[in-house]
DRENGU-271485 format. One record per residue (C-alpha): residue number from 1; residue in one letter; x, y, z. Coordinates in steps of 0.25 Angstrom, whole numbers. Example, Ala and Ser with C-alpha at 12.3 -4.5 7.8 and 13.67 -1.06 7.14 Angstrom:
2
<paro pos="1" code="A" u="49" v="-18" w="31"/>
<paro pos="2" code="S" u="55" v="-4" w="29"/>
***
This chain:
162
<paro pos="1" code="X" u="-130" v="-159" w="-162"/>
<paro pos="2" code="X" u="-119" v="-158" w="-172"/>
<paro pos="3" code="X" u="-120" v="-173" w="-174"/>
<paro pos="4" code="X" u="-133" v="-172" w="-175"/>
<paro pos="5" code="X" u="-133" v="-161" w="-186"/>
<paro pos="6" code="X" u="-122" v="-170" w="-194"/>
<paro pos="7" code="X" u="-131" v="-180" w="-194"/>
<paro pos="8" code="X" u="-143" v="-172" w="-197"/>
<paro pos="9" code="X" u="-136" v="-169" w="-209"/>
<paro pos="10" code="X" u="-136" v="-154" w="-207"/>
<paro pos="11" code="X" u="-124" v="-151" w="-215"/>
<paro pos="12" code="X" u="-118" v="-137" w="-209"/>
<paro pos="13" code="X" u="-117" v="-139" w="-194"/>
<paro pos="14" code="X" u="-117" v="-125" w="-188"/>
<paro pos="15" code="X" u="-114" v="-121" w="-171"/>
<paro pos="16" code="X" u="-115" v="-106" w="-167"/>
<paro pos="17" code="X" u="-110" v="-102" w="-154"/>
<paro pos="18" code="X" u="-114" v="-91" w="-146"/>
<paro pos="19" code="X" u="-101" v="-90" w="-140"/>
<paro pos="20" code="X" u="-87" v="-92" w="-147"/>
<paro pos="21" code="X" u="-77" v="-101" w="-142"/>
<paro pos="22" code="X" u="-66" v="-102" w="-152"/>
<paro pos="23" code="X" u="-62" v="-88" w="-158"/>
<paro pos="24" code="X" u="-51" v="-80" w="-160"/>
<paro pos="25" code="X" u="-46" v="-74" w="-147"/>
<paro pos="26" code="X" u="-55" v="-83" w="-137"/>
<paro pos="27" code="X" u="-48" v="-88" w="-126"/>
<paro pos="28" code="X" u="-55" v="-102" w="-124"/>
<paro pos="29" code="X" u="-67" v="-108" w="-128"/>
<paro pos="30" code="X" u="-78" v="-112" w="-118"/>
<paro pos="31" code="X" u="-85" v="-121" w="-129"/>
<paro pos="32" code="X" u="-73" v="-129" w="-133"/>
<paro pos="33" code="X" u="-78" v="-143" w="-132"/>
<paro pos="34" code="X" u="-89" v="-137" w="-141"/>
<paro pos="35" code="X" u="-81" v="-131" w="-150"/>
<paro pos="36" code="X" u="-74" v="-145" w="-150"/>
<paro pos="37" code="X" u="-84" v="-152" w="-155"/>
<paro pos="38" code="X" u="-90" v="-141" w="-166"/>
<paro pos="39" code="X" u="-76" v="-142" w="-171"/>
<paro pos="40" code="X" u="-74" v="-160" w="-170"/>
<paro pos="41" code="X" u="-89" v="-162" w="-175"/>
<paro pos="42" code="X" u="-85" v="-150" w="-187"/>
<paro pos="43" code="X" u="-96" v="-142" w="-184"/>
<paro pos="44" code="X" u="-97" v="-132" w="-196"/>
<paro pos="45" code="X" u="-98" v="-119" w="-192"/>
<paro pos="46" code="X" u="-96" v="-114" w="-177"/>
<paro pos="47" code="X" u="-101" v="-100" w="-176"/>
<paro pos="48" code="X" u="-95" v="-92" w="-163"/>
<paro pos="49" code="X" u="-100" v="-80" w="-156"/>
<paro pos="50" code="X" u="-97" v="-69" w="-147"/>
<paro pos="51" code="X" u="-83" v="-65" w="-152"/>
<paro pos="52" code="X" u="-84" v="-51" w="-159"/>
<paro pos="53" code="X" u="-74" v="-55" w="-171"/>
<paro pos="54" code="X" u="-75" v="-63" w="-183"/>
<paro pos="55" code="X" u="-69" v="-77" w="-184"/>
<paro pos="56" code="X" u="-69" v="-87" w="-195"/>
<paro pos="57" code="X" u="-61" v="-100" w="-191"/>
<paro pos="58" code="X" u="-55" v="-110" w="-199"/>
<paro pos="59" code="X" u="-61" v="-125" w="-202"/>
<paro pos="60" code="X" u="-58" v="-130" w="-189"/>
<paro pos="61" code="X" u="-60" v="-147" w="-183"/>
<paro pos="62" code="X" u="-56" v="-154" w="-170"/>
<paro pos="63" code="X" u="-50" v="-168" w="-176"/>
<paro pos="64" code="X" u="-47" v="-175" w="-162"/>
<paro pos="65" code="X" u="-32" v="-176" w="-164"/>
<paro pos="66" code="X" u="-24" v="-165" w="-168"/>
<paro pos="67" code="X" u="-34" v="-153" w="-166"/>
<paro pos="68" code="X" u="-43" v="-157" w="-154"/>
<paro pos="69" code="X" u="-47" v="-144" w="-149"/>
<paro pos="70" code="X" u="-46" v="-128" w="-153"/>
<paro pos="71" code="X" u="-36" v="-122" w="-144"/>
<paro pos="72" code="X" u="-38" v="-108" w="-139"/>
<paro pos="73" code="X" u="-21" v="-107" w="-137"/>
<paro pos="74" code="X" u="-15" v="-113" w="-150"/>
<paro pos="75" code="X" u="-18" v="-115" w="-165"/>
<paro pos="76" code="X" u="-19" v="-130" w="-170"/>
<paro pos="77" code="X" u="-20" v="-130" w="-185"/>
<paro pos="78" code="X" u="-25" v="-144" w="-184"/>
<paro pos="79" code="X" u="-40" v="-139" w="-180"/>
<paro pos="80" code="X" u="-40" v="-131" w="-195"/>
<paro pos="81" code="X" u="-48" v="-139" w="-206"/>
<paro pos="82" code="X" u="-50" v="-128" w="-215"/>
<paro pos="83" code="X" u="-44" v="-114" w="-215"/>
<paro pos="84" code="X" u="-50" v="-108" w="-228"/>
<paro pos="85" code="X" u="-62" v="-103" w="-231"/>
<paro pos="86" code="X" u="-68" v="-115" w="-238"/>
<paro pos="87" code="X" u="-72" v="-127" w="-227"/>
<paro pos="88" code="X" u="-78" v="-140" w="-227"/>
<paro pos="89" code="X" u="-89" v="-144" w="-222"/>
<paro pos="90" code="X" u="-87" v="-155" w="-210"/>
<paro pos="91" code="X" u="-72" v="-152" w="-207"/>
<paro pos="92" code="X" u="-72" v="-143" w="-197"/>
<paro pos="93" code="X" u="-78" v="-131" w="-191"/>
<paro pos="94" code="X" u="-78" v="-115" w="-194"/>
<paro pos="95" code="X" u="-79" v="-106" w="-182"/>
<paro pos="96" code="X" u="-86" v="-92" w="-185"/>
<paro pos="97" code="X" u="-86" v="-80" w="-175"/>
<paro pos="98" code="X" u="-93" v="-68" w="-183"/>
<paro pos="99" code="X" u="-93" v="-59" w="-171"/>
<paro pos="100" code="X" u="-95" v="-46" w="-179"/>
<paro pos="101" code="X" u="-109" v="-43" w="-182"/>
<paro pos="102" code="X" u="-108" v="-29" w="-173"/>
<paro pos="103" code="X" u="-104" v="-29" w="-158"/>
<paro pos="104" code="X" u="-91" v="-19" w="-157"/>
<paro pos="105" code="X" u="-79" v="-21" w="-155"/>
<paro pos="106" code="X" u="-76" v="-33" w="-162"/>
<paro pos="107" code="X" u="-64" v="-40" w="-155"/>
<paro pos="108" code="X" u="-50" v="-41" w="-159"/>
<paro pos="109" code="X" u="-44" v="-54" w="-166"/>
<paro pos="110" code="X" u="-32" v="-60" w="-158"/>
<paro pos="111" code="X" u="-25" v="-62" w="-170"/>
<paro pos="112" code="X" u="-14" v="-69" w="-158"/>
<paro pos="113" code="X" u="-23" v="-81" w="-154"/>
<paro pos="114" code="X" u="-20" v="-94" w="-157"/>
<paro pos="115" code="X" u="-33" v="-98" w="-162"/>
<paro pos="116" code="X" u="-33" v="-88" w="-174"/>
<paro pos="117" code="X" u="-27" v="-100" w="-183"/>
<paro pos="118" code="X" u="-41" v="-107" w="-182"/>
<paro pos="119" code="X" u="-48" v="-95" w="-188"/>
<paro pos="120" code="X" u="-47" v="-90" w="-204"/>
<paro pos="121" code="X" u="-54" v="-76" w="-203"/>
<paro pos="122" code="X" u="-57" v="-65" w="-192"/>
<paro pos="123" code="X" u="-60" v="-51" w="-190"/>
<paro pos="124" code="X" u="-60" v="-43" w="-177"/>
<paro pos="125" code="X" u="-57" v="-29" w="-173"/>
<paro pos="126" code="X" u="-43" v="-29" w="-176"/>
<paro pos="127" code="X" u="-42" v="-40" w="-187"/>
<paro pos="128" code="X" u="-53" v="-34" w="-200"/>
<paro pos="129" code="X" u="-64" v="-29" w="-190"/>
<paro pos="130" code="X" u="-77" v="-30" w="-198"/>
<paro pos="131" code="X" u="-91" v="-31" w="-194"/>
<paro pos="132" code="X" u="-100" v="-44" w="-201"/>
<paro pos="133" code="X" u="-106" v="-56" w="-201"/>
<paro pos="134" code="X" u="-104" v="-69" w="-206"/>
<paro pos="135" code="X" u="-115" v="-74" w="-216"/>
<paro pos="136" code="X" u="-117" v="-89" w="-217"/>
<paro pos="137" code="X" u="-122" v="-97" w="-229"/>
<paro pos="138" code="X" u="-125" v="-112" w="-229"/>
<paro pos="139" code="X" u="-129" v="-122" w="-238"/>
<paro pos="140" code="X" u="-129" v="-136" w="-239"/>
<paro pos="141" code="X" u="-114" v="-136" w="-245"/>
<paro pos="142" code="X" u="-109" v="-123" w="-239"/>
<paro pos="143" code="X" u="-108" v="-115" w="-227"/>
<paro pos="144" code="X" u="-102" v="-102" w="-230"/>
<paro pos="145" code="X" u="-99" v="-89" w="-220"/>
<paro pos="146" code="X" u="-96" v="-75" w="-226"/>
<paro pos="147" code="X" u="-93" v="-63" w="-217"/>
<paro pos="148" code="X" u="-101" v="-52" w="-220"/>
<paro pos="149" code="X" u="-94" v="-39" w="-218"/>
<paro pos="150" code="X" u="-103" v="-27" w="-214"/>
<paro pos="151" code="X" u="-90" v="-17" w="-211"/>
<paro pos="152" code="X" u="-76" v="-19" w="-213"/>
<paro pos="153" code="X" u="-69" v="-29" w="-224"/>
<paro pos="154" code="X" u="-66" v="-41" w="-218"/>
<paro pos="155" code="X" u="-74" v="-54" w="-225"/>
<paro pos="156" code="X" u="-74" v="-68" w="-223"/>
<paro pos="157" code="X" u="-81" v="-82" w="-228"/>
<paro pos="158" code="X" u="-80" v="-96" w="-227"/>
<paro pos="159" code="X" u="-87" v="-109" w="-234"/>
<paro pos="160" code="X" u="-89" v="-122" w="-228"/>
<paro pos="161" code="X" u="-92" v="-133" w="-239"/>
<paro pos="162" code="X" u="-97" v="-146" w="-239"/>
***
């Protein structure tokens, strides 16, 4: 499907996820050779569920030789594209988890956990706990997200260009 979306010419390639696979303080991921492919075919947004937390990670790509795989057990700076706020379109992937629309408690962020490297924002119930959603706007040159507070102070965005 995402070969056929490329050459459909459908220029932002989106995949939601019911349920997360590669979060902040998850212990494996029972999707991995999905989330493989997302990340080789540079999927660009990967949006995850079920995680009561906000995460945001960096531009992430498989490249087959020096980053084959994210580990759940160590950090490989190799699999980071991008880690500012401003992406490009085609080089990797940004995995969303916007788990704070309402359900109580939010969970804790394992600030410990080797795979916080692969993320550039997050909120939980010990790290700026704050309800909101992420809003999403696209067009045919930019896919931005902006997170909308409705209590605390904590705000993110990003863009994706090309």
């Amino acid at each position: 499907e995402i070969d056929s979306a490329r050459a459909a010419n459908i220029h932002w390639v989106i995949v939601a996820m019911h349920q997360y696979c590669f979060v902040i303080d998850s212990t494996s991921c029972t999707s991995q050779d999905l989330l493989d492919l997302l990340l080789t075919k540079h999927v660009d947004l990967i949006l995850q569920a079920q995680k009561h937390t906000y995460q945001v990670s960096k531009q992430l790509a498989l490249n087959g030789t020096t980053c084959t795989t994210l580990s759940d057990s160590h950090y490989n700076s190799n699999c980071v594209v991008n880690s500012t706020t401003t992406m490009t379109r085609g080089v990797g992937s940004v995995i969303v988890v916007t788990g704070t629309g309402g359900t109580t408690p939010q969970l804790a962020i394992n600030t410990h956990d080797p795979k916080l490297g692969y993320f550039r924002a997050w909120a939980g119930a010990n790290i700026n706990e704050t309800w909101g959603v992420s809003q999403f706007t696209v067009s045919a040159t930019q896919l931005s997200m902006h997170f909308v507070n409705v209590s605390g102070s904590f705000t993110d965005s990003f863009s994706i260009n090309g």
